[in-house]
C-alpha positions in Angstrom: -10.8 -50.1 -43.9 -11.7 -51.5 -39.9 -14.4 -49.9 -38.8 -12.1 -49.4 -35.6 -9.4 -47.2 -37.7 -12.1 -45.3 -39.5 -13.1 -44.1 -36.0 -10.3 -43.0 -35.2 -9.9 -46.0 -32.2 -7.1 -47.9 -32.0 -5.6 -50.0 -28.9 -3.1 -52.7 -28.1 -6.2 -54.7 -27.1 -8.2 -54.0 -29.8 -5.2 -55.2 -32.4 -4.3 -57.9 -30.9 -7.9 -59.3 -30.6 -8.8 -58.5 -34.4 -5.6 -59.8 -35.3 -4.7 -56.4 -36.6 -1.1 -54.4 -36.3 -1.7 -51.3 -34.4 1.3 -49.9 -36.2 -0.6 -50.5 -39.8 -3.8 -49.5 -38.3 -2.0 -46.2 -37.5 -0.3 -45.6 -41.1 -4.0 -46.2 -42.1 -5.7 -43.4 -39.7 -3.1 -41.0 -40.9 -4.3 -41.7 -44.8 -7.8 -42.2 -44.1 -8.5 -38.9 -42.3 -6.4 -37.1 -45.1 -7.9 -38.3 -47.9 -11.2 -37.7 -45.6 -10.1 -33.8 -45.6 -8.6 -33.6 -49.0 -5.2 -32.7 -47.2 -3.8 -36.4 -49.0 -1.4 -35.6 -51.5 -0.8 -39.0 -53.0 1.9 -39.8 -55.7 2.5 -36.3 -56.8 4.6 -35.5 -59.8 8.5 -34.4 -59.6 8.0 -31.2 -61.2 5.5 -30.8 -57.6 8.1 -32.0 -55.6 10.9 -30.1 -56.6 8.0 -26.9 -56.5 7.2 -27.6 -52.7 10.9 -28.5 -51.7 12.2 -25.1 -53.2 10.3 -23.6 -50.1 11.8 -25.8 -47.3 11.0 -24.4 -44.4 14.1 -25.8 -42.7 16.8 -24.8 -44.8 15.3 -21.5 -45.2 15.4 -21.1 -41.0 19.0 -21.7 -41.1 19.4 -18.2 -43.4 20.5 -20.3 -46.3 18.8 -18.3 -49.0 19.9 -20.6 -51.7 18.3 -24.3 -52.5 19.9 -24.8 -55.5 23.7 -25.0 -56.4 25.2 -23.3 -59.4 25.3 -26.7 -61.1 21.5 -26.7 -60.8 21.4 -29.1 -57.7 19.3 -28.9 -54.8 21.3 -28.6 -51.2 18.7 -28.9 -48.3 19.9 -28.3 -44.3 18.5 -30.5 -41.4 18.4 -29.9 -37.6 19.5 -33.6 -36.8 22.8 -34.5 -38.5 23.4 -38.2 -38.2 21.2 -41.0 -37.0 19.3 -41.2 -33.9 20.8 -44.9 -32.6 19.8 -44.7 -28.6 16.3 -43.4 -29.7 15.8 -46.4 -32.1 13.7 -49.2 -30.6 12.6 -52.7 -32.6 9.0 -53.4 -31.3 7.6 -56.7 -31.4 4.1 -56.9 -31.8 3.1 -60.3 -32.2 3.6 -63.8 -31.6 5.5 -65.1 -34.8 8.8 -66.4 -33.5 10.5 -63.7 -33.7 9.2 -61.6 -30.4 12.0 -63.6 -28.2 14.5 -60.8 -30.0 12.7 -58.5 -27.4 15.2 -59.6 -24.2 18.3 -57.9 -26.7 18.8 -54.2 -25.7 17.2 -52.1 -28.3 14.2 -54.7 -29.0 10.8 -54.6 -27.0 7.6 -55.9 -26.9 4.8 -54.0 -27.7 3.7 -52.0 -24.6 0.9 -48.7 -23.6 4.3 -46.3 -24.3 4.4 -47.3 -27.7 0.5 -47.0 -28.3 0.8 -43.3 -26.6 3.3 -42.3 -29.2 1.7 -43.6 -32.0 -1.5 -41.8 -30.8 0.3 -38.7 -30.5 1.4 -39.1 -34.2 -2.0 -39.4 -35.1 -2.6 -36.3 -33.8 0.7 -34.5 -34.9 -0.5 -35.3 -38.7 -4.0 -33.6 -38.4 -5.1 -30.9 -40.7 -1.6 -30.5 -42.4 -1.2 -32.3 -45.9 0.6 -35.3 -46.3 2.4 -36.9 -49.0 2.5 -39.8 -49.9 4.8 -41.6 -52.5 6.3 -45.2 -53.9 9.7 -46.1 -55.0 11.4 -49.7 -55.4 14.6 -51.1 -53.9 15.5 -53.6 -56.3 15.6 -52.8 -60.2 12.4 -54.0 -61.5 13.6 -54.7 -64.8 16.4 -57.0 -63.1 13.9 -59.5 -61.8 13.6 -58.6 -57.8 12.1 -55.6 -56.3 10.7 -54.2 -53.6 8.1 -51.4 -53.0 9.0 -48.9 -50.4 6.1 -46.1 -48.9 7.1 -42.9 -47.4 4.3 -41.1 -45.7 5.6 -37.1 -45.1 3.8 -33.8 -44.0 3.9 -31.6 -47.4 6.4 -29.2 -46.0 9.1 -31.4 -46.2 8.6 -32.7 -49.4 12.8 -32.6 -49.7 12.3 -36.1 -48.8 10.8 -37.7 -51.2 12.5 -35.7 -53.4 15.5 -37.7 -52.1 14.1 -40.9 -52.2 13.4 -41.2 -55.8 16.8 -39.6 -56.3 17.9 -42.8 -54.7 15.4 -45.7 -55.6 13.8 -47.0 -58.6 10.1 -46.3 -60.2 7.4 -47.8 -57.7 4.9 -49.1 -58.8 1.4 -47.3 -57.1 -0.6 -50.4 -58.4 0.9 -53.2 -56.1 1.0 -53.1 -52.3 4.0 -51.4 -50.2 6.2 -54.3 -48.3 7.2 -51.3 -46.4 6.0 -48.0 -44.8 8.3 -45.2 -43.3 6.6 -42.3 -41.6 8.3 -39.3 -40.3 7.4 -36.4 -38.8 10.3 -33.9 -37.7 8.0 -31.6 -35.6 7.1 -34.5 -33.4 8.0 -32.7 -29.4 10.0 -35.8 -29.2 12.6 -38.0 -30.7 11.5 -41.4 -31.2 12.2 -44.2 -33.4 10.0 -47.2 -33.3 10.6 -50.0 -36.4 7.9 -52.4 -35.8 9.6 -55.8 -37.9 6.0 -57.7 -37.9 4.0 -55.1 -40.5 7.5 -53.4 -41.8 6.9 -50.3 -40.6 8.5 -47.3 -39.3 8.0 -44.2 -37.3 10.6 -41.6 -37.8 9.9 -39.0 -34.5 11.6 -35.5 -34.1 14.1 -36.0 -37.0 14.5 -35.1 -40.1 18.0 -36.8 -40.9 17.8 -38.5 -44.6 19.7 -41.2 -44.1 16.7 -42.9 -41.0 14.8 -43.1 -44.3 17.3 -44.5 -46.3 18.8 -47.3 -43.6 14.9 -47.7 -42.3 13.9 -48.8 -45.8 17.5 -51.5 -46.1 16.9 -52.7 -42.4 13.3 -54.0 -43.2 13.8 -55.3 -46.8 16.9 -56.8 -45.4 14.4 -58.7 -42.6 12.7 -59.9 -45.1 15.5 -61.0 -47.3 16.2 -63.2 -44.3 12.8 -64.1 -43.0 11.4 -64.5 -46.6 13.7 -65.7 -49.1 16.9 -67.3 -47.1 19.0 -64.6 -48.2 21.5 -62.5 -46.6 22.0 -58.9 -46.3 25.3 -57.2 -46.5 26.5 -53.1 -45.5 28.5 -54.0 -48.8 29.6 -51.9 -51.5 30.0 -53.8 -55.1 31.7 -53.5 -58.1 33.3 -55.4 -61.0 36.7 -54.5 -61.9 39.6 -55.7 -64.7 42.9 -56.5 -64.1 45.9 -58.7 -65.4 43.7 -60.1 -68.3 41.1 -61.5 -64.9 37.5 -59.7 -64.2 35.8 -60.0 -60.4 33.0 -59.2 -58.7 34.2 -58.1 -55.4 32.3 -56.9 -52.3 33.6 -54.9 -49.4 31.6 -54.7 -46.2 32.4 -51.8 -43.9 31.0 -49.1 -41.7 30.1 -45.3 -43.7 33.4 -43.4 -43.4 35.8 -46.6 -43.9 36.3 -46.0 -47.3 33.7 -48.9 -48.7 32.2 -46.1 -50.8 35.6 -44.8 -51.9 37.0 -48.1 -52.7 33.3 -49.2 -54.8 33.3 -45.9 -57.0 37.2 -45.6 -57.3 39.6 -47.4 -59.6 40.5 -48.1 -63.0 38.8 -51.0 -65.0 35.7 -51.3 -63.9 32.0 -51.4 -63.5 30.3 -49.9 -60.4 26.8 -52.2 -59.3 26.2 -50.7 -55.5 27.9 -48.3 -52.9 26.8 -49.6 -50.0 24.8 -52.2 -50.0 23.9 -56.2 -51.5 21.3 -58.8 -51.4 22.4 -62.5 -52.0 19.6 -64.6 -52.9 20.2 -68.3 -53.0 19.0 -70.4 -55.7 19.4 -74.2 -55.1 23.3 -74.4 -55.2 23.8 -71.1 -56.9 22.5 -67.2 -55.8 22.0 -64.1 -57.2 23.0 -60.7 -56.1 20.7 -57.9 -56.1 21.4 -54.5 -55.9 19.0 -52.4 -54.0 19.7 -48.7 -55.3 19.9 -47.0 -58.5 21.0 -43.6 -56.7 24.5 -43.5 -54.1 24.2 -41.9 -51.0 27.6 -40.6 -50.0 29.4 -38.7 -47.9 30.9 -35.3 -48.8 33.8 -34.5 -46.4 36.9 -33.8 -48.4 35.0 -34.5 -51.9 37.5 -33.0 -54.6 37.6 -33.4 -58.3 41.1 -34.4 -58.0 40.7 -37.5 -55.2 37.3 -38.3 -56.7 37.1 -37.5 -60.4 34.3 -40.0 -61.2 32.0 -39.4 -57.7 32.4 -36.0 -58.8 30.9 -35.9 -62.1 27.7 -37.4 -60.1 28.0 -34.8 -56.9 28.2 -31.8 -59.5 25.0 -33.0 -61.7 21.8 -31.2 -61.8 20.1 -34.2 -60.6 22.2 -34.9 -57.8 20.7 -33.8 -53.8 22.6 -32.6 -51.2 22.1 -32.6 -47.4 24.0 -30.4 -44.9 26.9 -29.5 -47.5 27.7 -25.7 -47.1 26.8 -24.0 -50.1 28.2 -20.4 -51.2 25.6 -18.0 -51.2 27.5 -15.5 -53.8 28.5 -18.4 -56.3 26.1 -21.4 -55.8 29.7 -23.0 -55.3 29.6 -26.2 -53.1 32.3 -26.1 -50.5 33.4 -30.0 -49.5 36.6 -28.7 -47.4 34.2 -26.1 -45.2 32.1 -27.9 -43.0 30.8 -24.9 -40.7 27.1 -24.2 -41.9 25.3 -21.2 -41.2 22.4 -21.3 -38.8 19.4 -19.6 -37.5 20.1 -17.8 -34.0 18.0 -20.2 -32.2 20.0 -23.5 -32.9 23.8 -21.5 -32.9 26.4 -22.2 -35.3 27.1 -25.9 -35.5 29.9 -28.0 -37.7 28.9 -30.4 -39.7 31.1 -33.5 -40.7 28.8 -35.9 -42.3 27.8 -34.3 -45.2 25.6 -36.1 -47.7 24.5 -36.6 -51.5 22.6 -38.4 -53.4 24.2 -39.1 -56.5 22.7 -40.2 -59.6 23.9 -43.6 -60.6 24.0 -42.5 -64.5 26.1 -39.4 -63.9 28.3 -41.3 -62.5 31.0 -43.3 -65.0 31.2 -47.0 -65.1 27.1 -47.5 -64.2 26.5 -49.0 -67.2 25.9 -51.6 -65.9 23.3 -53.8 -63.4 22.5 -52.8 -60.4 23.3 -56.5 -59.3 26.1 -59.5 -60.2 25.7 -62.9 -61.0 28.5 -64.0 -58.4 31.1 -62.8 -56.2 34.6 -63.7 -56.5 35.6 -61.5 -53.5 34.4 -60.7 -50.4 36.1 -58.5 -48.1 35.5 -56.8 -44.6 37.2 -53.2 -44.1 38.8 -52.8 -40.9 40.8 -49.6 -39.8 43.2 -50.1 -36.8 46.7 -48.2 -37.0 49.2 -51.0 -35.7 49.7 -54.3 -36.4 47.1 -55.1 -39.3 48.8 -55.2 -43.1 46.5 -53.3 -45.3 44.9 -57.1 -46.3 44.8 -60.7 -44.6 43.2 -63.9 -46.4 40.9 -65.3 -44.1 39.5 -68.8 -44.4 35.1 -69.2 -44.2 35.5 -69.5 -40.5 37.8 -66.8 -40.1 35.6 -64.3 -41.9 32.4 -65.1 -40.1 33.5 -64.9 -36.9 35.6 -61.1 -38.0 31.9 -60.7 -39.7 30.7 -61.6 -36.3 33.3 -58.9 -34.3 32.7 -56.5 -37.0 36.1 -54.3 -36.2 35.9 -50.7 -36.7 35.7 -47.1 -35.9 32.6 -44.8 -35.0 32.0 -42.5 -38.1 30.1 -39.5 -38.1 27.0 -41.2 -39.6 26.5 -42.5 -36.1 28.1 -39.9 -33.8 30.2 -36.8 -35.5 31.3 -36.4 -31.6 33.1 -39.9 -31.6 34.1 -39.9 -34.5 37.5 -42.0 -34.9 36.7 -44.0 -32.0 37.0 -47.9 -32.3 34.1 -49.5 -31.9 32.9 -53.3 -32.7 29.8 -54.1 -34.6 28.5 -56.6 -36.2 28.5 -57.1 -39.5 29.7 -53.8 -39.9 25.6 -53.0 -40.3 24.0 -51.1 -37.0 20.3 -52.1 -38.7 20.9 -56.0 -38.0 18.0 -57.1 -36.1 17.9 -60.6 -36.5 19.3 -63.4 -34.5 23.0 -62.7 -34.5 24.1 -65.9 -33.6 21.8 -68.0 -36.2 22.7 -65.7 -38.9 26.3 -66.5 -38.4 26.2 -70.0 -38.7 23.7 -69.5 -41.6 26.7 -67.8 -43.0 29.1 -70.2 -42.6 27.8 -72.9 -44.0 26.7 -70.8 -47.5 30.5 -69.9 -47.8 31.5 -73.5 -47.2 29.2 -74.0 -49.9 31.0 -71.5 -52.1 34.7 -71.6 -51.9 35.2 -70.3 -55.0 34.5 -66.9 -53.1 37.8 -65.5 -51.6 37.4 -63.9 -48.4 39.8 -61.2 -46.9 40.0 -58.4 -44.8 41.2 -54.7 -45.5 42.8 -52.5 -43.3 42.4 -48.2 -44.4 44.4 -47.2 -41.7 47.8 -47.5 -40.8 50.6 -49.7 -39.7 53.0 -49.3 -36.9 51.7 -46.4 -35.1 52.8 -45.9 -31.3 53.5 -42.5 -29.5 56.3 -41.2 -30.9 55.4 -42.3 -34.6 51.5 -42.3 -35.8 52.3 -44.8 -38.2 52.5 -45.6 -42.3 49.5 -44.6 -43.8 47.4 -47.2 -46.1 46.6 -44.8 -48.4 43.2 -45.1 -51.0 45.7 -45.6 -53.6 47.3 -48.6 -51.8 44.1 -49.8 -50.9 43.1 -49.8 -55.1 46.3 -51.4 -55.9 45.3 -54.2 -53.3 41.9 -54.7 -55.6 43.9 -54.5 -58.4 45.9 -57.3 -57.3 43.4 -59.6 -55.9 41.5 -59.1 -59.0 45.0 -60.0 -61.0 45.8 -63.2 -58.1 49.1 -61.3 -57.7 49.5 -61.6 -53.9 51.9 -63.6 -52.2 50.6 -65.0 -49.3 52.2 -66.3 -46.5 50.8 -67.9 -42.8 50.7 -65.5 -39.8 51.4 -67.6 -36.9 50.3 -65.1 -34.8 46.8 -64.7 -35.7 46.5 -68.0 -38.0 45.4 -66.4 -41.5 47.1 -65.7 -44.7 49.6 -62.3 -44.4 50.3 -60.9 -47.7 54.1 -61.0 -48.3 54.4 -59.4 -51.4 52.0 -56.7 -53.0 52.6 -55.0 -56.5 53.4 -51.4 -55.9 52.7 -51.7 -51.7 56.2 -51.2 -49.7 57.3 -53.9 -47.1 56.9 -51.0 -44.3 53.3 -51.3 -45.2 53.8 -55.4 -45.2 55.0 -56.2 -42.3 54.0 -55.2 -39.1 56.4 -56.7 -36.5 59.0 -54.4 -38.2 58.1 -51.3 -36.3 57.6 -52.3 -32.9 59.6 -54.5 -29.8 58.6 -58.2 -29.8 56.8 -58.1 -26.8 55.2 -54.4 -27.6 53.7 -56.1 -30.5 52.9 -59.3 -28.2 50.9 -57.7 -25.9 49.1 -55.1 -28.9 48.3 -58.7 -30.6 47.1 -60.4 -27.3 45.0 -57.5 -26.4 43.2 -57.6 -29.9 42.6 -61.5 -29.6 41.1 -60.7 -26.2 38.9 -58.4 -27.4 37.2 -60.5 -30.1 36.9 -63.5 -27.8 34.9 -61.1 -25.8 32.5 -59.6 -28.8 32.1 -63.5 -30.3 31.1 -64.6 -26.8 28.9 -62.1 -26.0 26.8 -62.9 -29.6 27.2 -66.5 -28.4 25.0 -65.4 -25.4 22.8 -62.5 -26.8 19.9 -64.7 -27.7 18.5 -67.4 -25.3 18.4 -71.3 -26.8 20.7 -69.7 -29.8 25.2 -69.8 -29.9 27.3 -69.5 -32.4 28.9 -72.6 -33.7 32.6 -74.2 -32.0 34.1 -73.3 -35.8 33.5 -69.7 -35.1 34.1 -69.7 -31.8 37.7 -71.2 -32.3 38.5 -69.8 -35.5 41.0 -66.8 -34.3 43.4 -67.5 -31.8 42.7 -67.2 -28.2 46.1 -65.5 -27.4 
């Protein structure tokens, strides 16, 4: 270890001068001065895990006095429900390349701020005991892996509990690629992802899913930076129909049914919930599944809309986190999403919900985590008026609706907002690459596989205006859409409007559902359609300017119509 950490000194200065990463030097200090004390609890067993995480101090505060469901699973409560976006910052701390990021909003260089946080973490970690433990994102056995470190105080030991619920073995013996710290107590909430050493700092939270989405937005850097690959918020799964099997991929924001539509369906095999890793090889690629656990959300669970999720959700191994829990029965209630609370923090409603689910409790997992190919790719949109449930977009097309990233805010994000439209890109808010230079990266691989077919769903309705909210796309409809893309039982047709392929007939989807223009005035519908064009022209020129001496390429820029 630097003589420097050892001491306990650490600077911006310093680093920079001995080439070191102040954010690795202060990972280090943490573990050096517990293992120093004895307070380092490295690698501990699950049977310990499970010990320490039946006395969570946080879940007990709330007056929950159970921790364990009548099914024999563990349901932890957390102060922060949902992620902590306009706390997050990307620091750059050294002069690679990638440091001109730093001019986007969210992105910074390194500065005294940042050096006065971390030194405040240093401090927040003394004489309590921290744990320490390994998992891998990638299936080892499946040829590409990664090794993921979470560094936690002891009491909330409920997270690493979760984590190996949700990644594979690690393997102690080899490096970490990537460190996550967190540390709810911290007196503020700060989130500082330093790209250059892969690590993390999760400050004043103690929401799951920062782990989860801290660990996928640095492997997925170095996917890009690394190997040429490409990262997508994509759920996967192979499925049967009409004597044809496909791997098919849907990209969309948590709470736009990618998870629903990944797990659901007849005929098939489930690889990934949420998301992929492709992995060129020469002219072909592979594509690697990160997770062997799904992290899902739990509003309106049932057995009856979710038969197979729910065999997984009801398991003894699954986790749960802010899912109310009856105290009597040890029943878990997916419908009631008011959870108790300790007087200090008042009753609060929760709508994002979460489990880890066991991939093998699950049905259809037996399977890999990954696929040799895709044969569809899809993006999941959910607007409520002139979008069919599906379009057939060409390469250009899908980039630059990659690019837009059309949706609505989920309660992942913001359960205050939820429903809300909102635009981003590549449906994945832990994209912190050059936007523009990825998207023209993207291109020209599915120029290079045309074989893939590229469309885009729509899970919400058609038609709605005031007097009329609209046909609902229902999950059923939205199956029978897979189904039929699997099957090539589509009939497609040109939309002169917006310029891609409009499905004109679906098996077992009504023409209501079909065809837009039906339920609204021509120019009502004009000025809907010319108001949604202007709107992407807007989002693809503003990634065409994000980065200086970087622009996405004339074929994306031209490949929706202007008006």
């Amino acid at each position: 270890m630097d003589k420097k950490v050892s001491q306990g000194f650490f600077s911006i200065r310093a680093a920079l001068e001995s080439n070191e990463n102040v954010f690795q030097q202060t990972v280090e200090l943490i573990l050096h001065n517990a293992a120093k004390e004895k307070r380092l609890l490295a690698e501990p067993s699950l049977k310990e895990l499970r010990e320490w995480s039946e006395k969570d101090e946080t879940t007990r505060s709330f007056g929950q006095k159970r921790v364990k469901t009548k099914y024999g699973s563990y349901c932890f409560l957390s102060r922060v429900l949902s992620r902590s976006a306009p706390q997050t910052m990307i620091v750059w701390s050294e002069k690679d390349g990638r440091e001109k990021r730093a001019c986007v909003k969210g992105h910074a260089v390194l500065n005294e701020e940042h050096e006065r946080i971390l030194r405040e973490a240093v401090k927040s970690f003394e004489g309590i005991d921290v744990v320490t433990v390994q998992r891998a994102m990638g299936n080892p056995s499946e040829g590409m892996s990664f090794q993921c470190r979470l560094v936690i105080p002891k009491k909330i030991a409920r997270f690493a509990l979760m984590l190996d619920a949700l990644l594979f073995d690690g393997d102690k013996d080899k490096k970490a690629d990537m460190t996550i710290v967190m540390l709810p107590d911290f007196p503020e909430r700060k989130i500082l992802v330093n790209p250059n050493s892969n690590t993390t700092f999760l400050l004043g939270t103690d929401y799951f899913g920062e782990i989860k989405k801290g660990c996928l937005r640095m492997i997925s850097e170095v996917i890009r930076e690394e190997y040429g690959g490409y990262s997508f918020h994509m759920g996967l799964q192979t499925r049967r129909a009409g004597g044809k099997s496909k791997a098919i991929a849907l990209a969309g924001l948590s709470g736009t049914g990618k998870t629903t539509l990944s797990l659901n369906g007849a005929n098939k095999q489930i690889h990934q919930d949420d998301f992929i890793f492709i992995i060129p090889k020469g002219k072909n690629y592979s594509v690697v599944g990160p997770e062997k656990g799904f992290y899902v959300k739990t509003e309106d669970l049932t057995k009856e809309s979710y038969p197979g999720l729910w065999k997984g959700f009801t398991s003894s191994g699954a986790v749960l986190e802010n899912v109310l829990v009856d105290e009597k029965t040890g029943e878990i209630e997916t419908q009631n999403h008011a959870i108790k609370s300790c007087p200090a923090l008042g009753l609060q409603a929760c709508k994002n919900g979460r489990a880890v689910v066991p991939r093998n409790a699950v049905p259809d997992t037996n399977c890999p985590t990954g696929a040799k190919r895709l044969c569809v790719m899809g993006i999941i949109t959910r607007r409520t008026d002139v979008f069919p449930p599906v379009v057939k977009l060409s390469p250009e097309q899908f980039t630059a609706i990659f690019c837009i990233g059309p949706s609505i805010k989920t309660s992942a994000a913001d359960p205050k907002a939820r429903g809300e439209p909102v635009m981003e890109y590549g449906t994945d808010p832990f994209h912190i690459g050059d936007k523009a230079e990825y998207a023209n990266k993207l291109l020209k691989f599915l120029r290079g596989h045309s074989e893939i077919e590229l469309v885009m769903m729509n899970t919400g309705r058609v038609g709605k205006k005031e007097e009329f909210e609209g046909v609902k796309i229902t999950p059923e409809d939205s199956q029978a859409i897979l189904d039929a893309l699997t099957a090539e039982t589509i009939g497609w047709e040109k939309d002169k409007d917006f310029k891609w392929l409009a499905p004109k007939k679906i098996p077992g989807i009504s023409k209501e559902k079909l065809d837009a223009k039906k339920h609204y005035p021509k120019q009502e519908y004009e000025e809907i359609r010319k108001e949604i064009l202007s709107l992407y022209a807007q989002q693809l020129e503003k990634i065409s300017k994000e980065m200086p001496g970087s622009k996405l390429c004339k074929e994306i820029m031209r490949a929706l119509p202007k008006k």
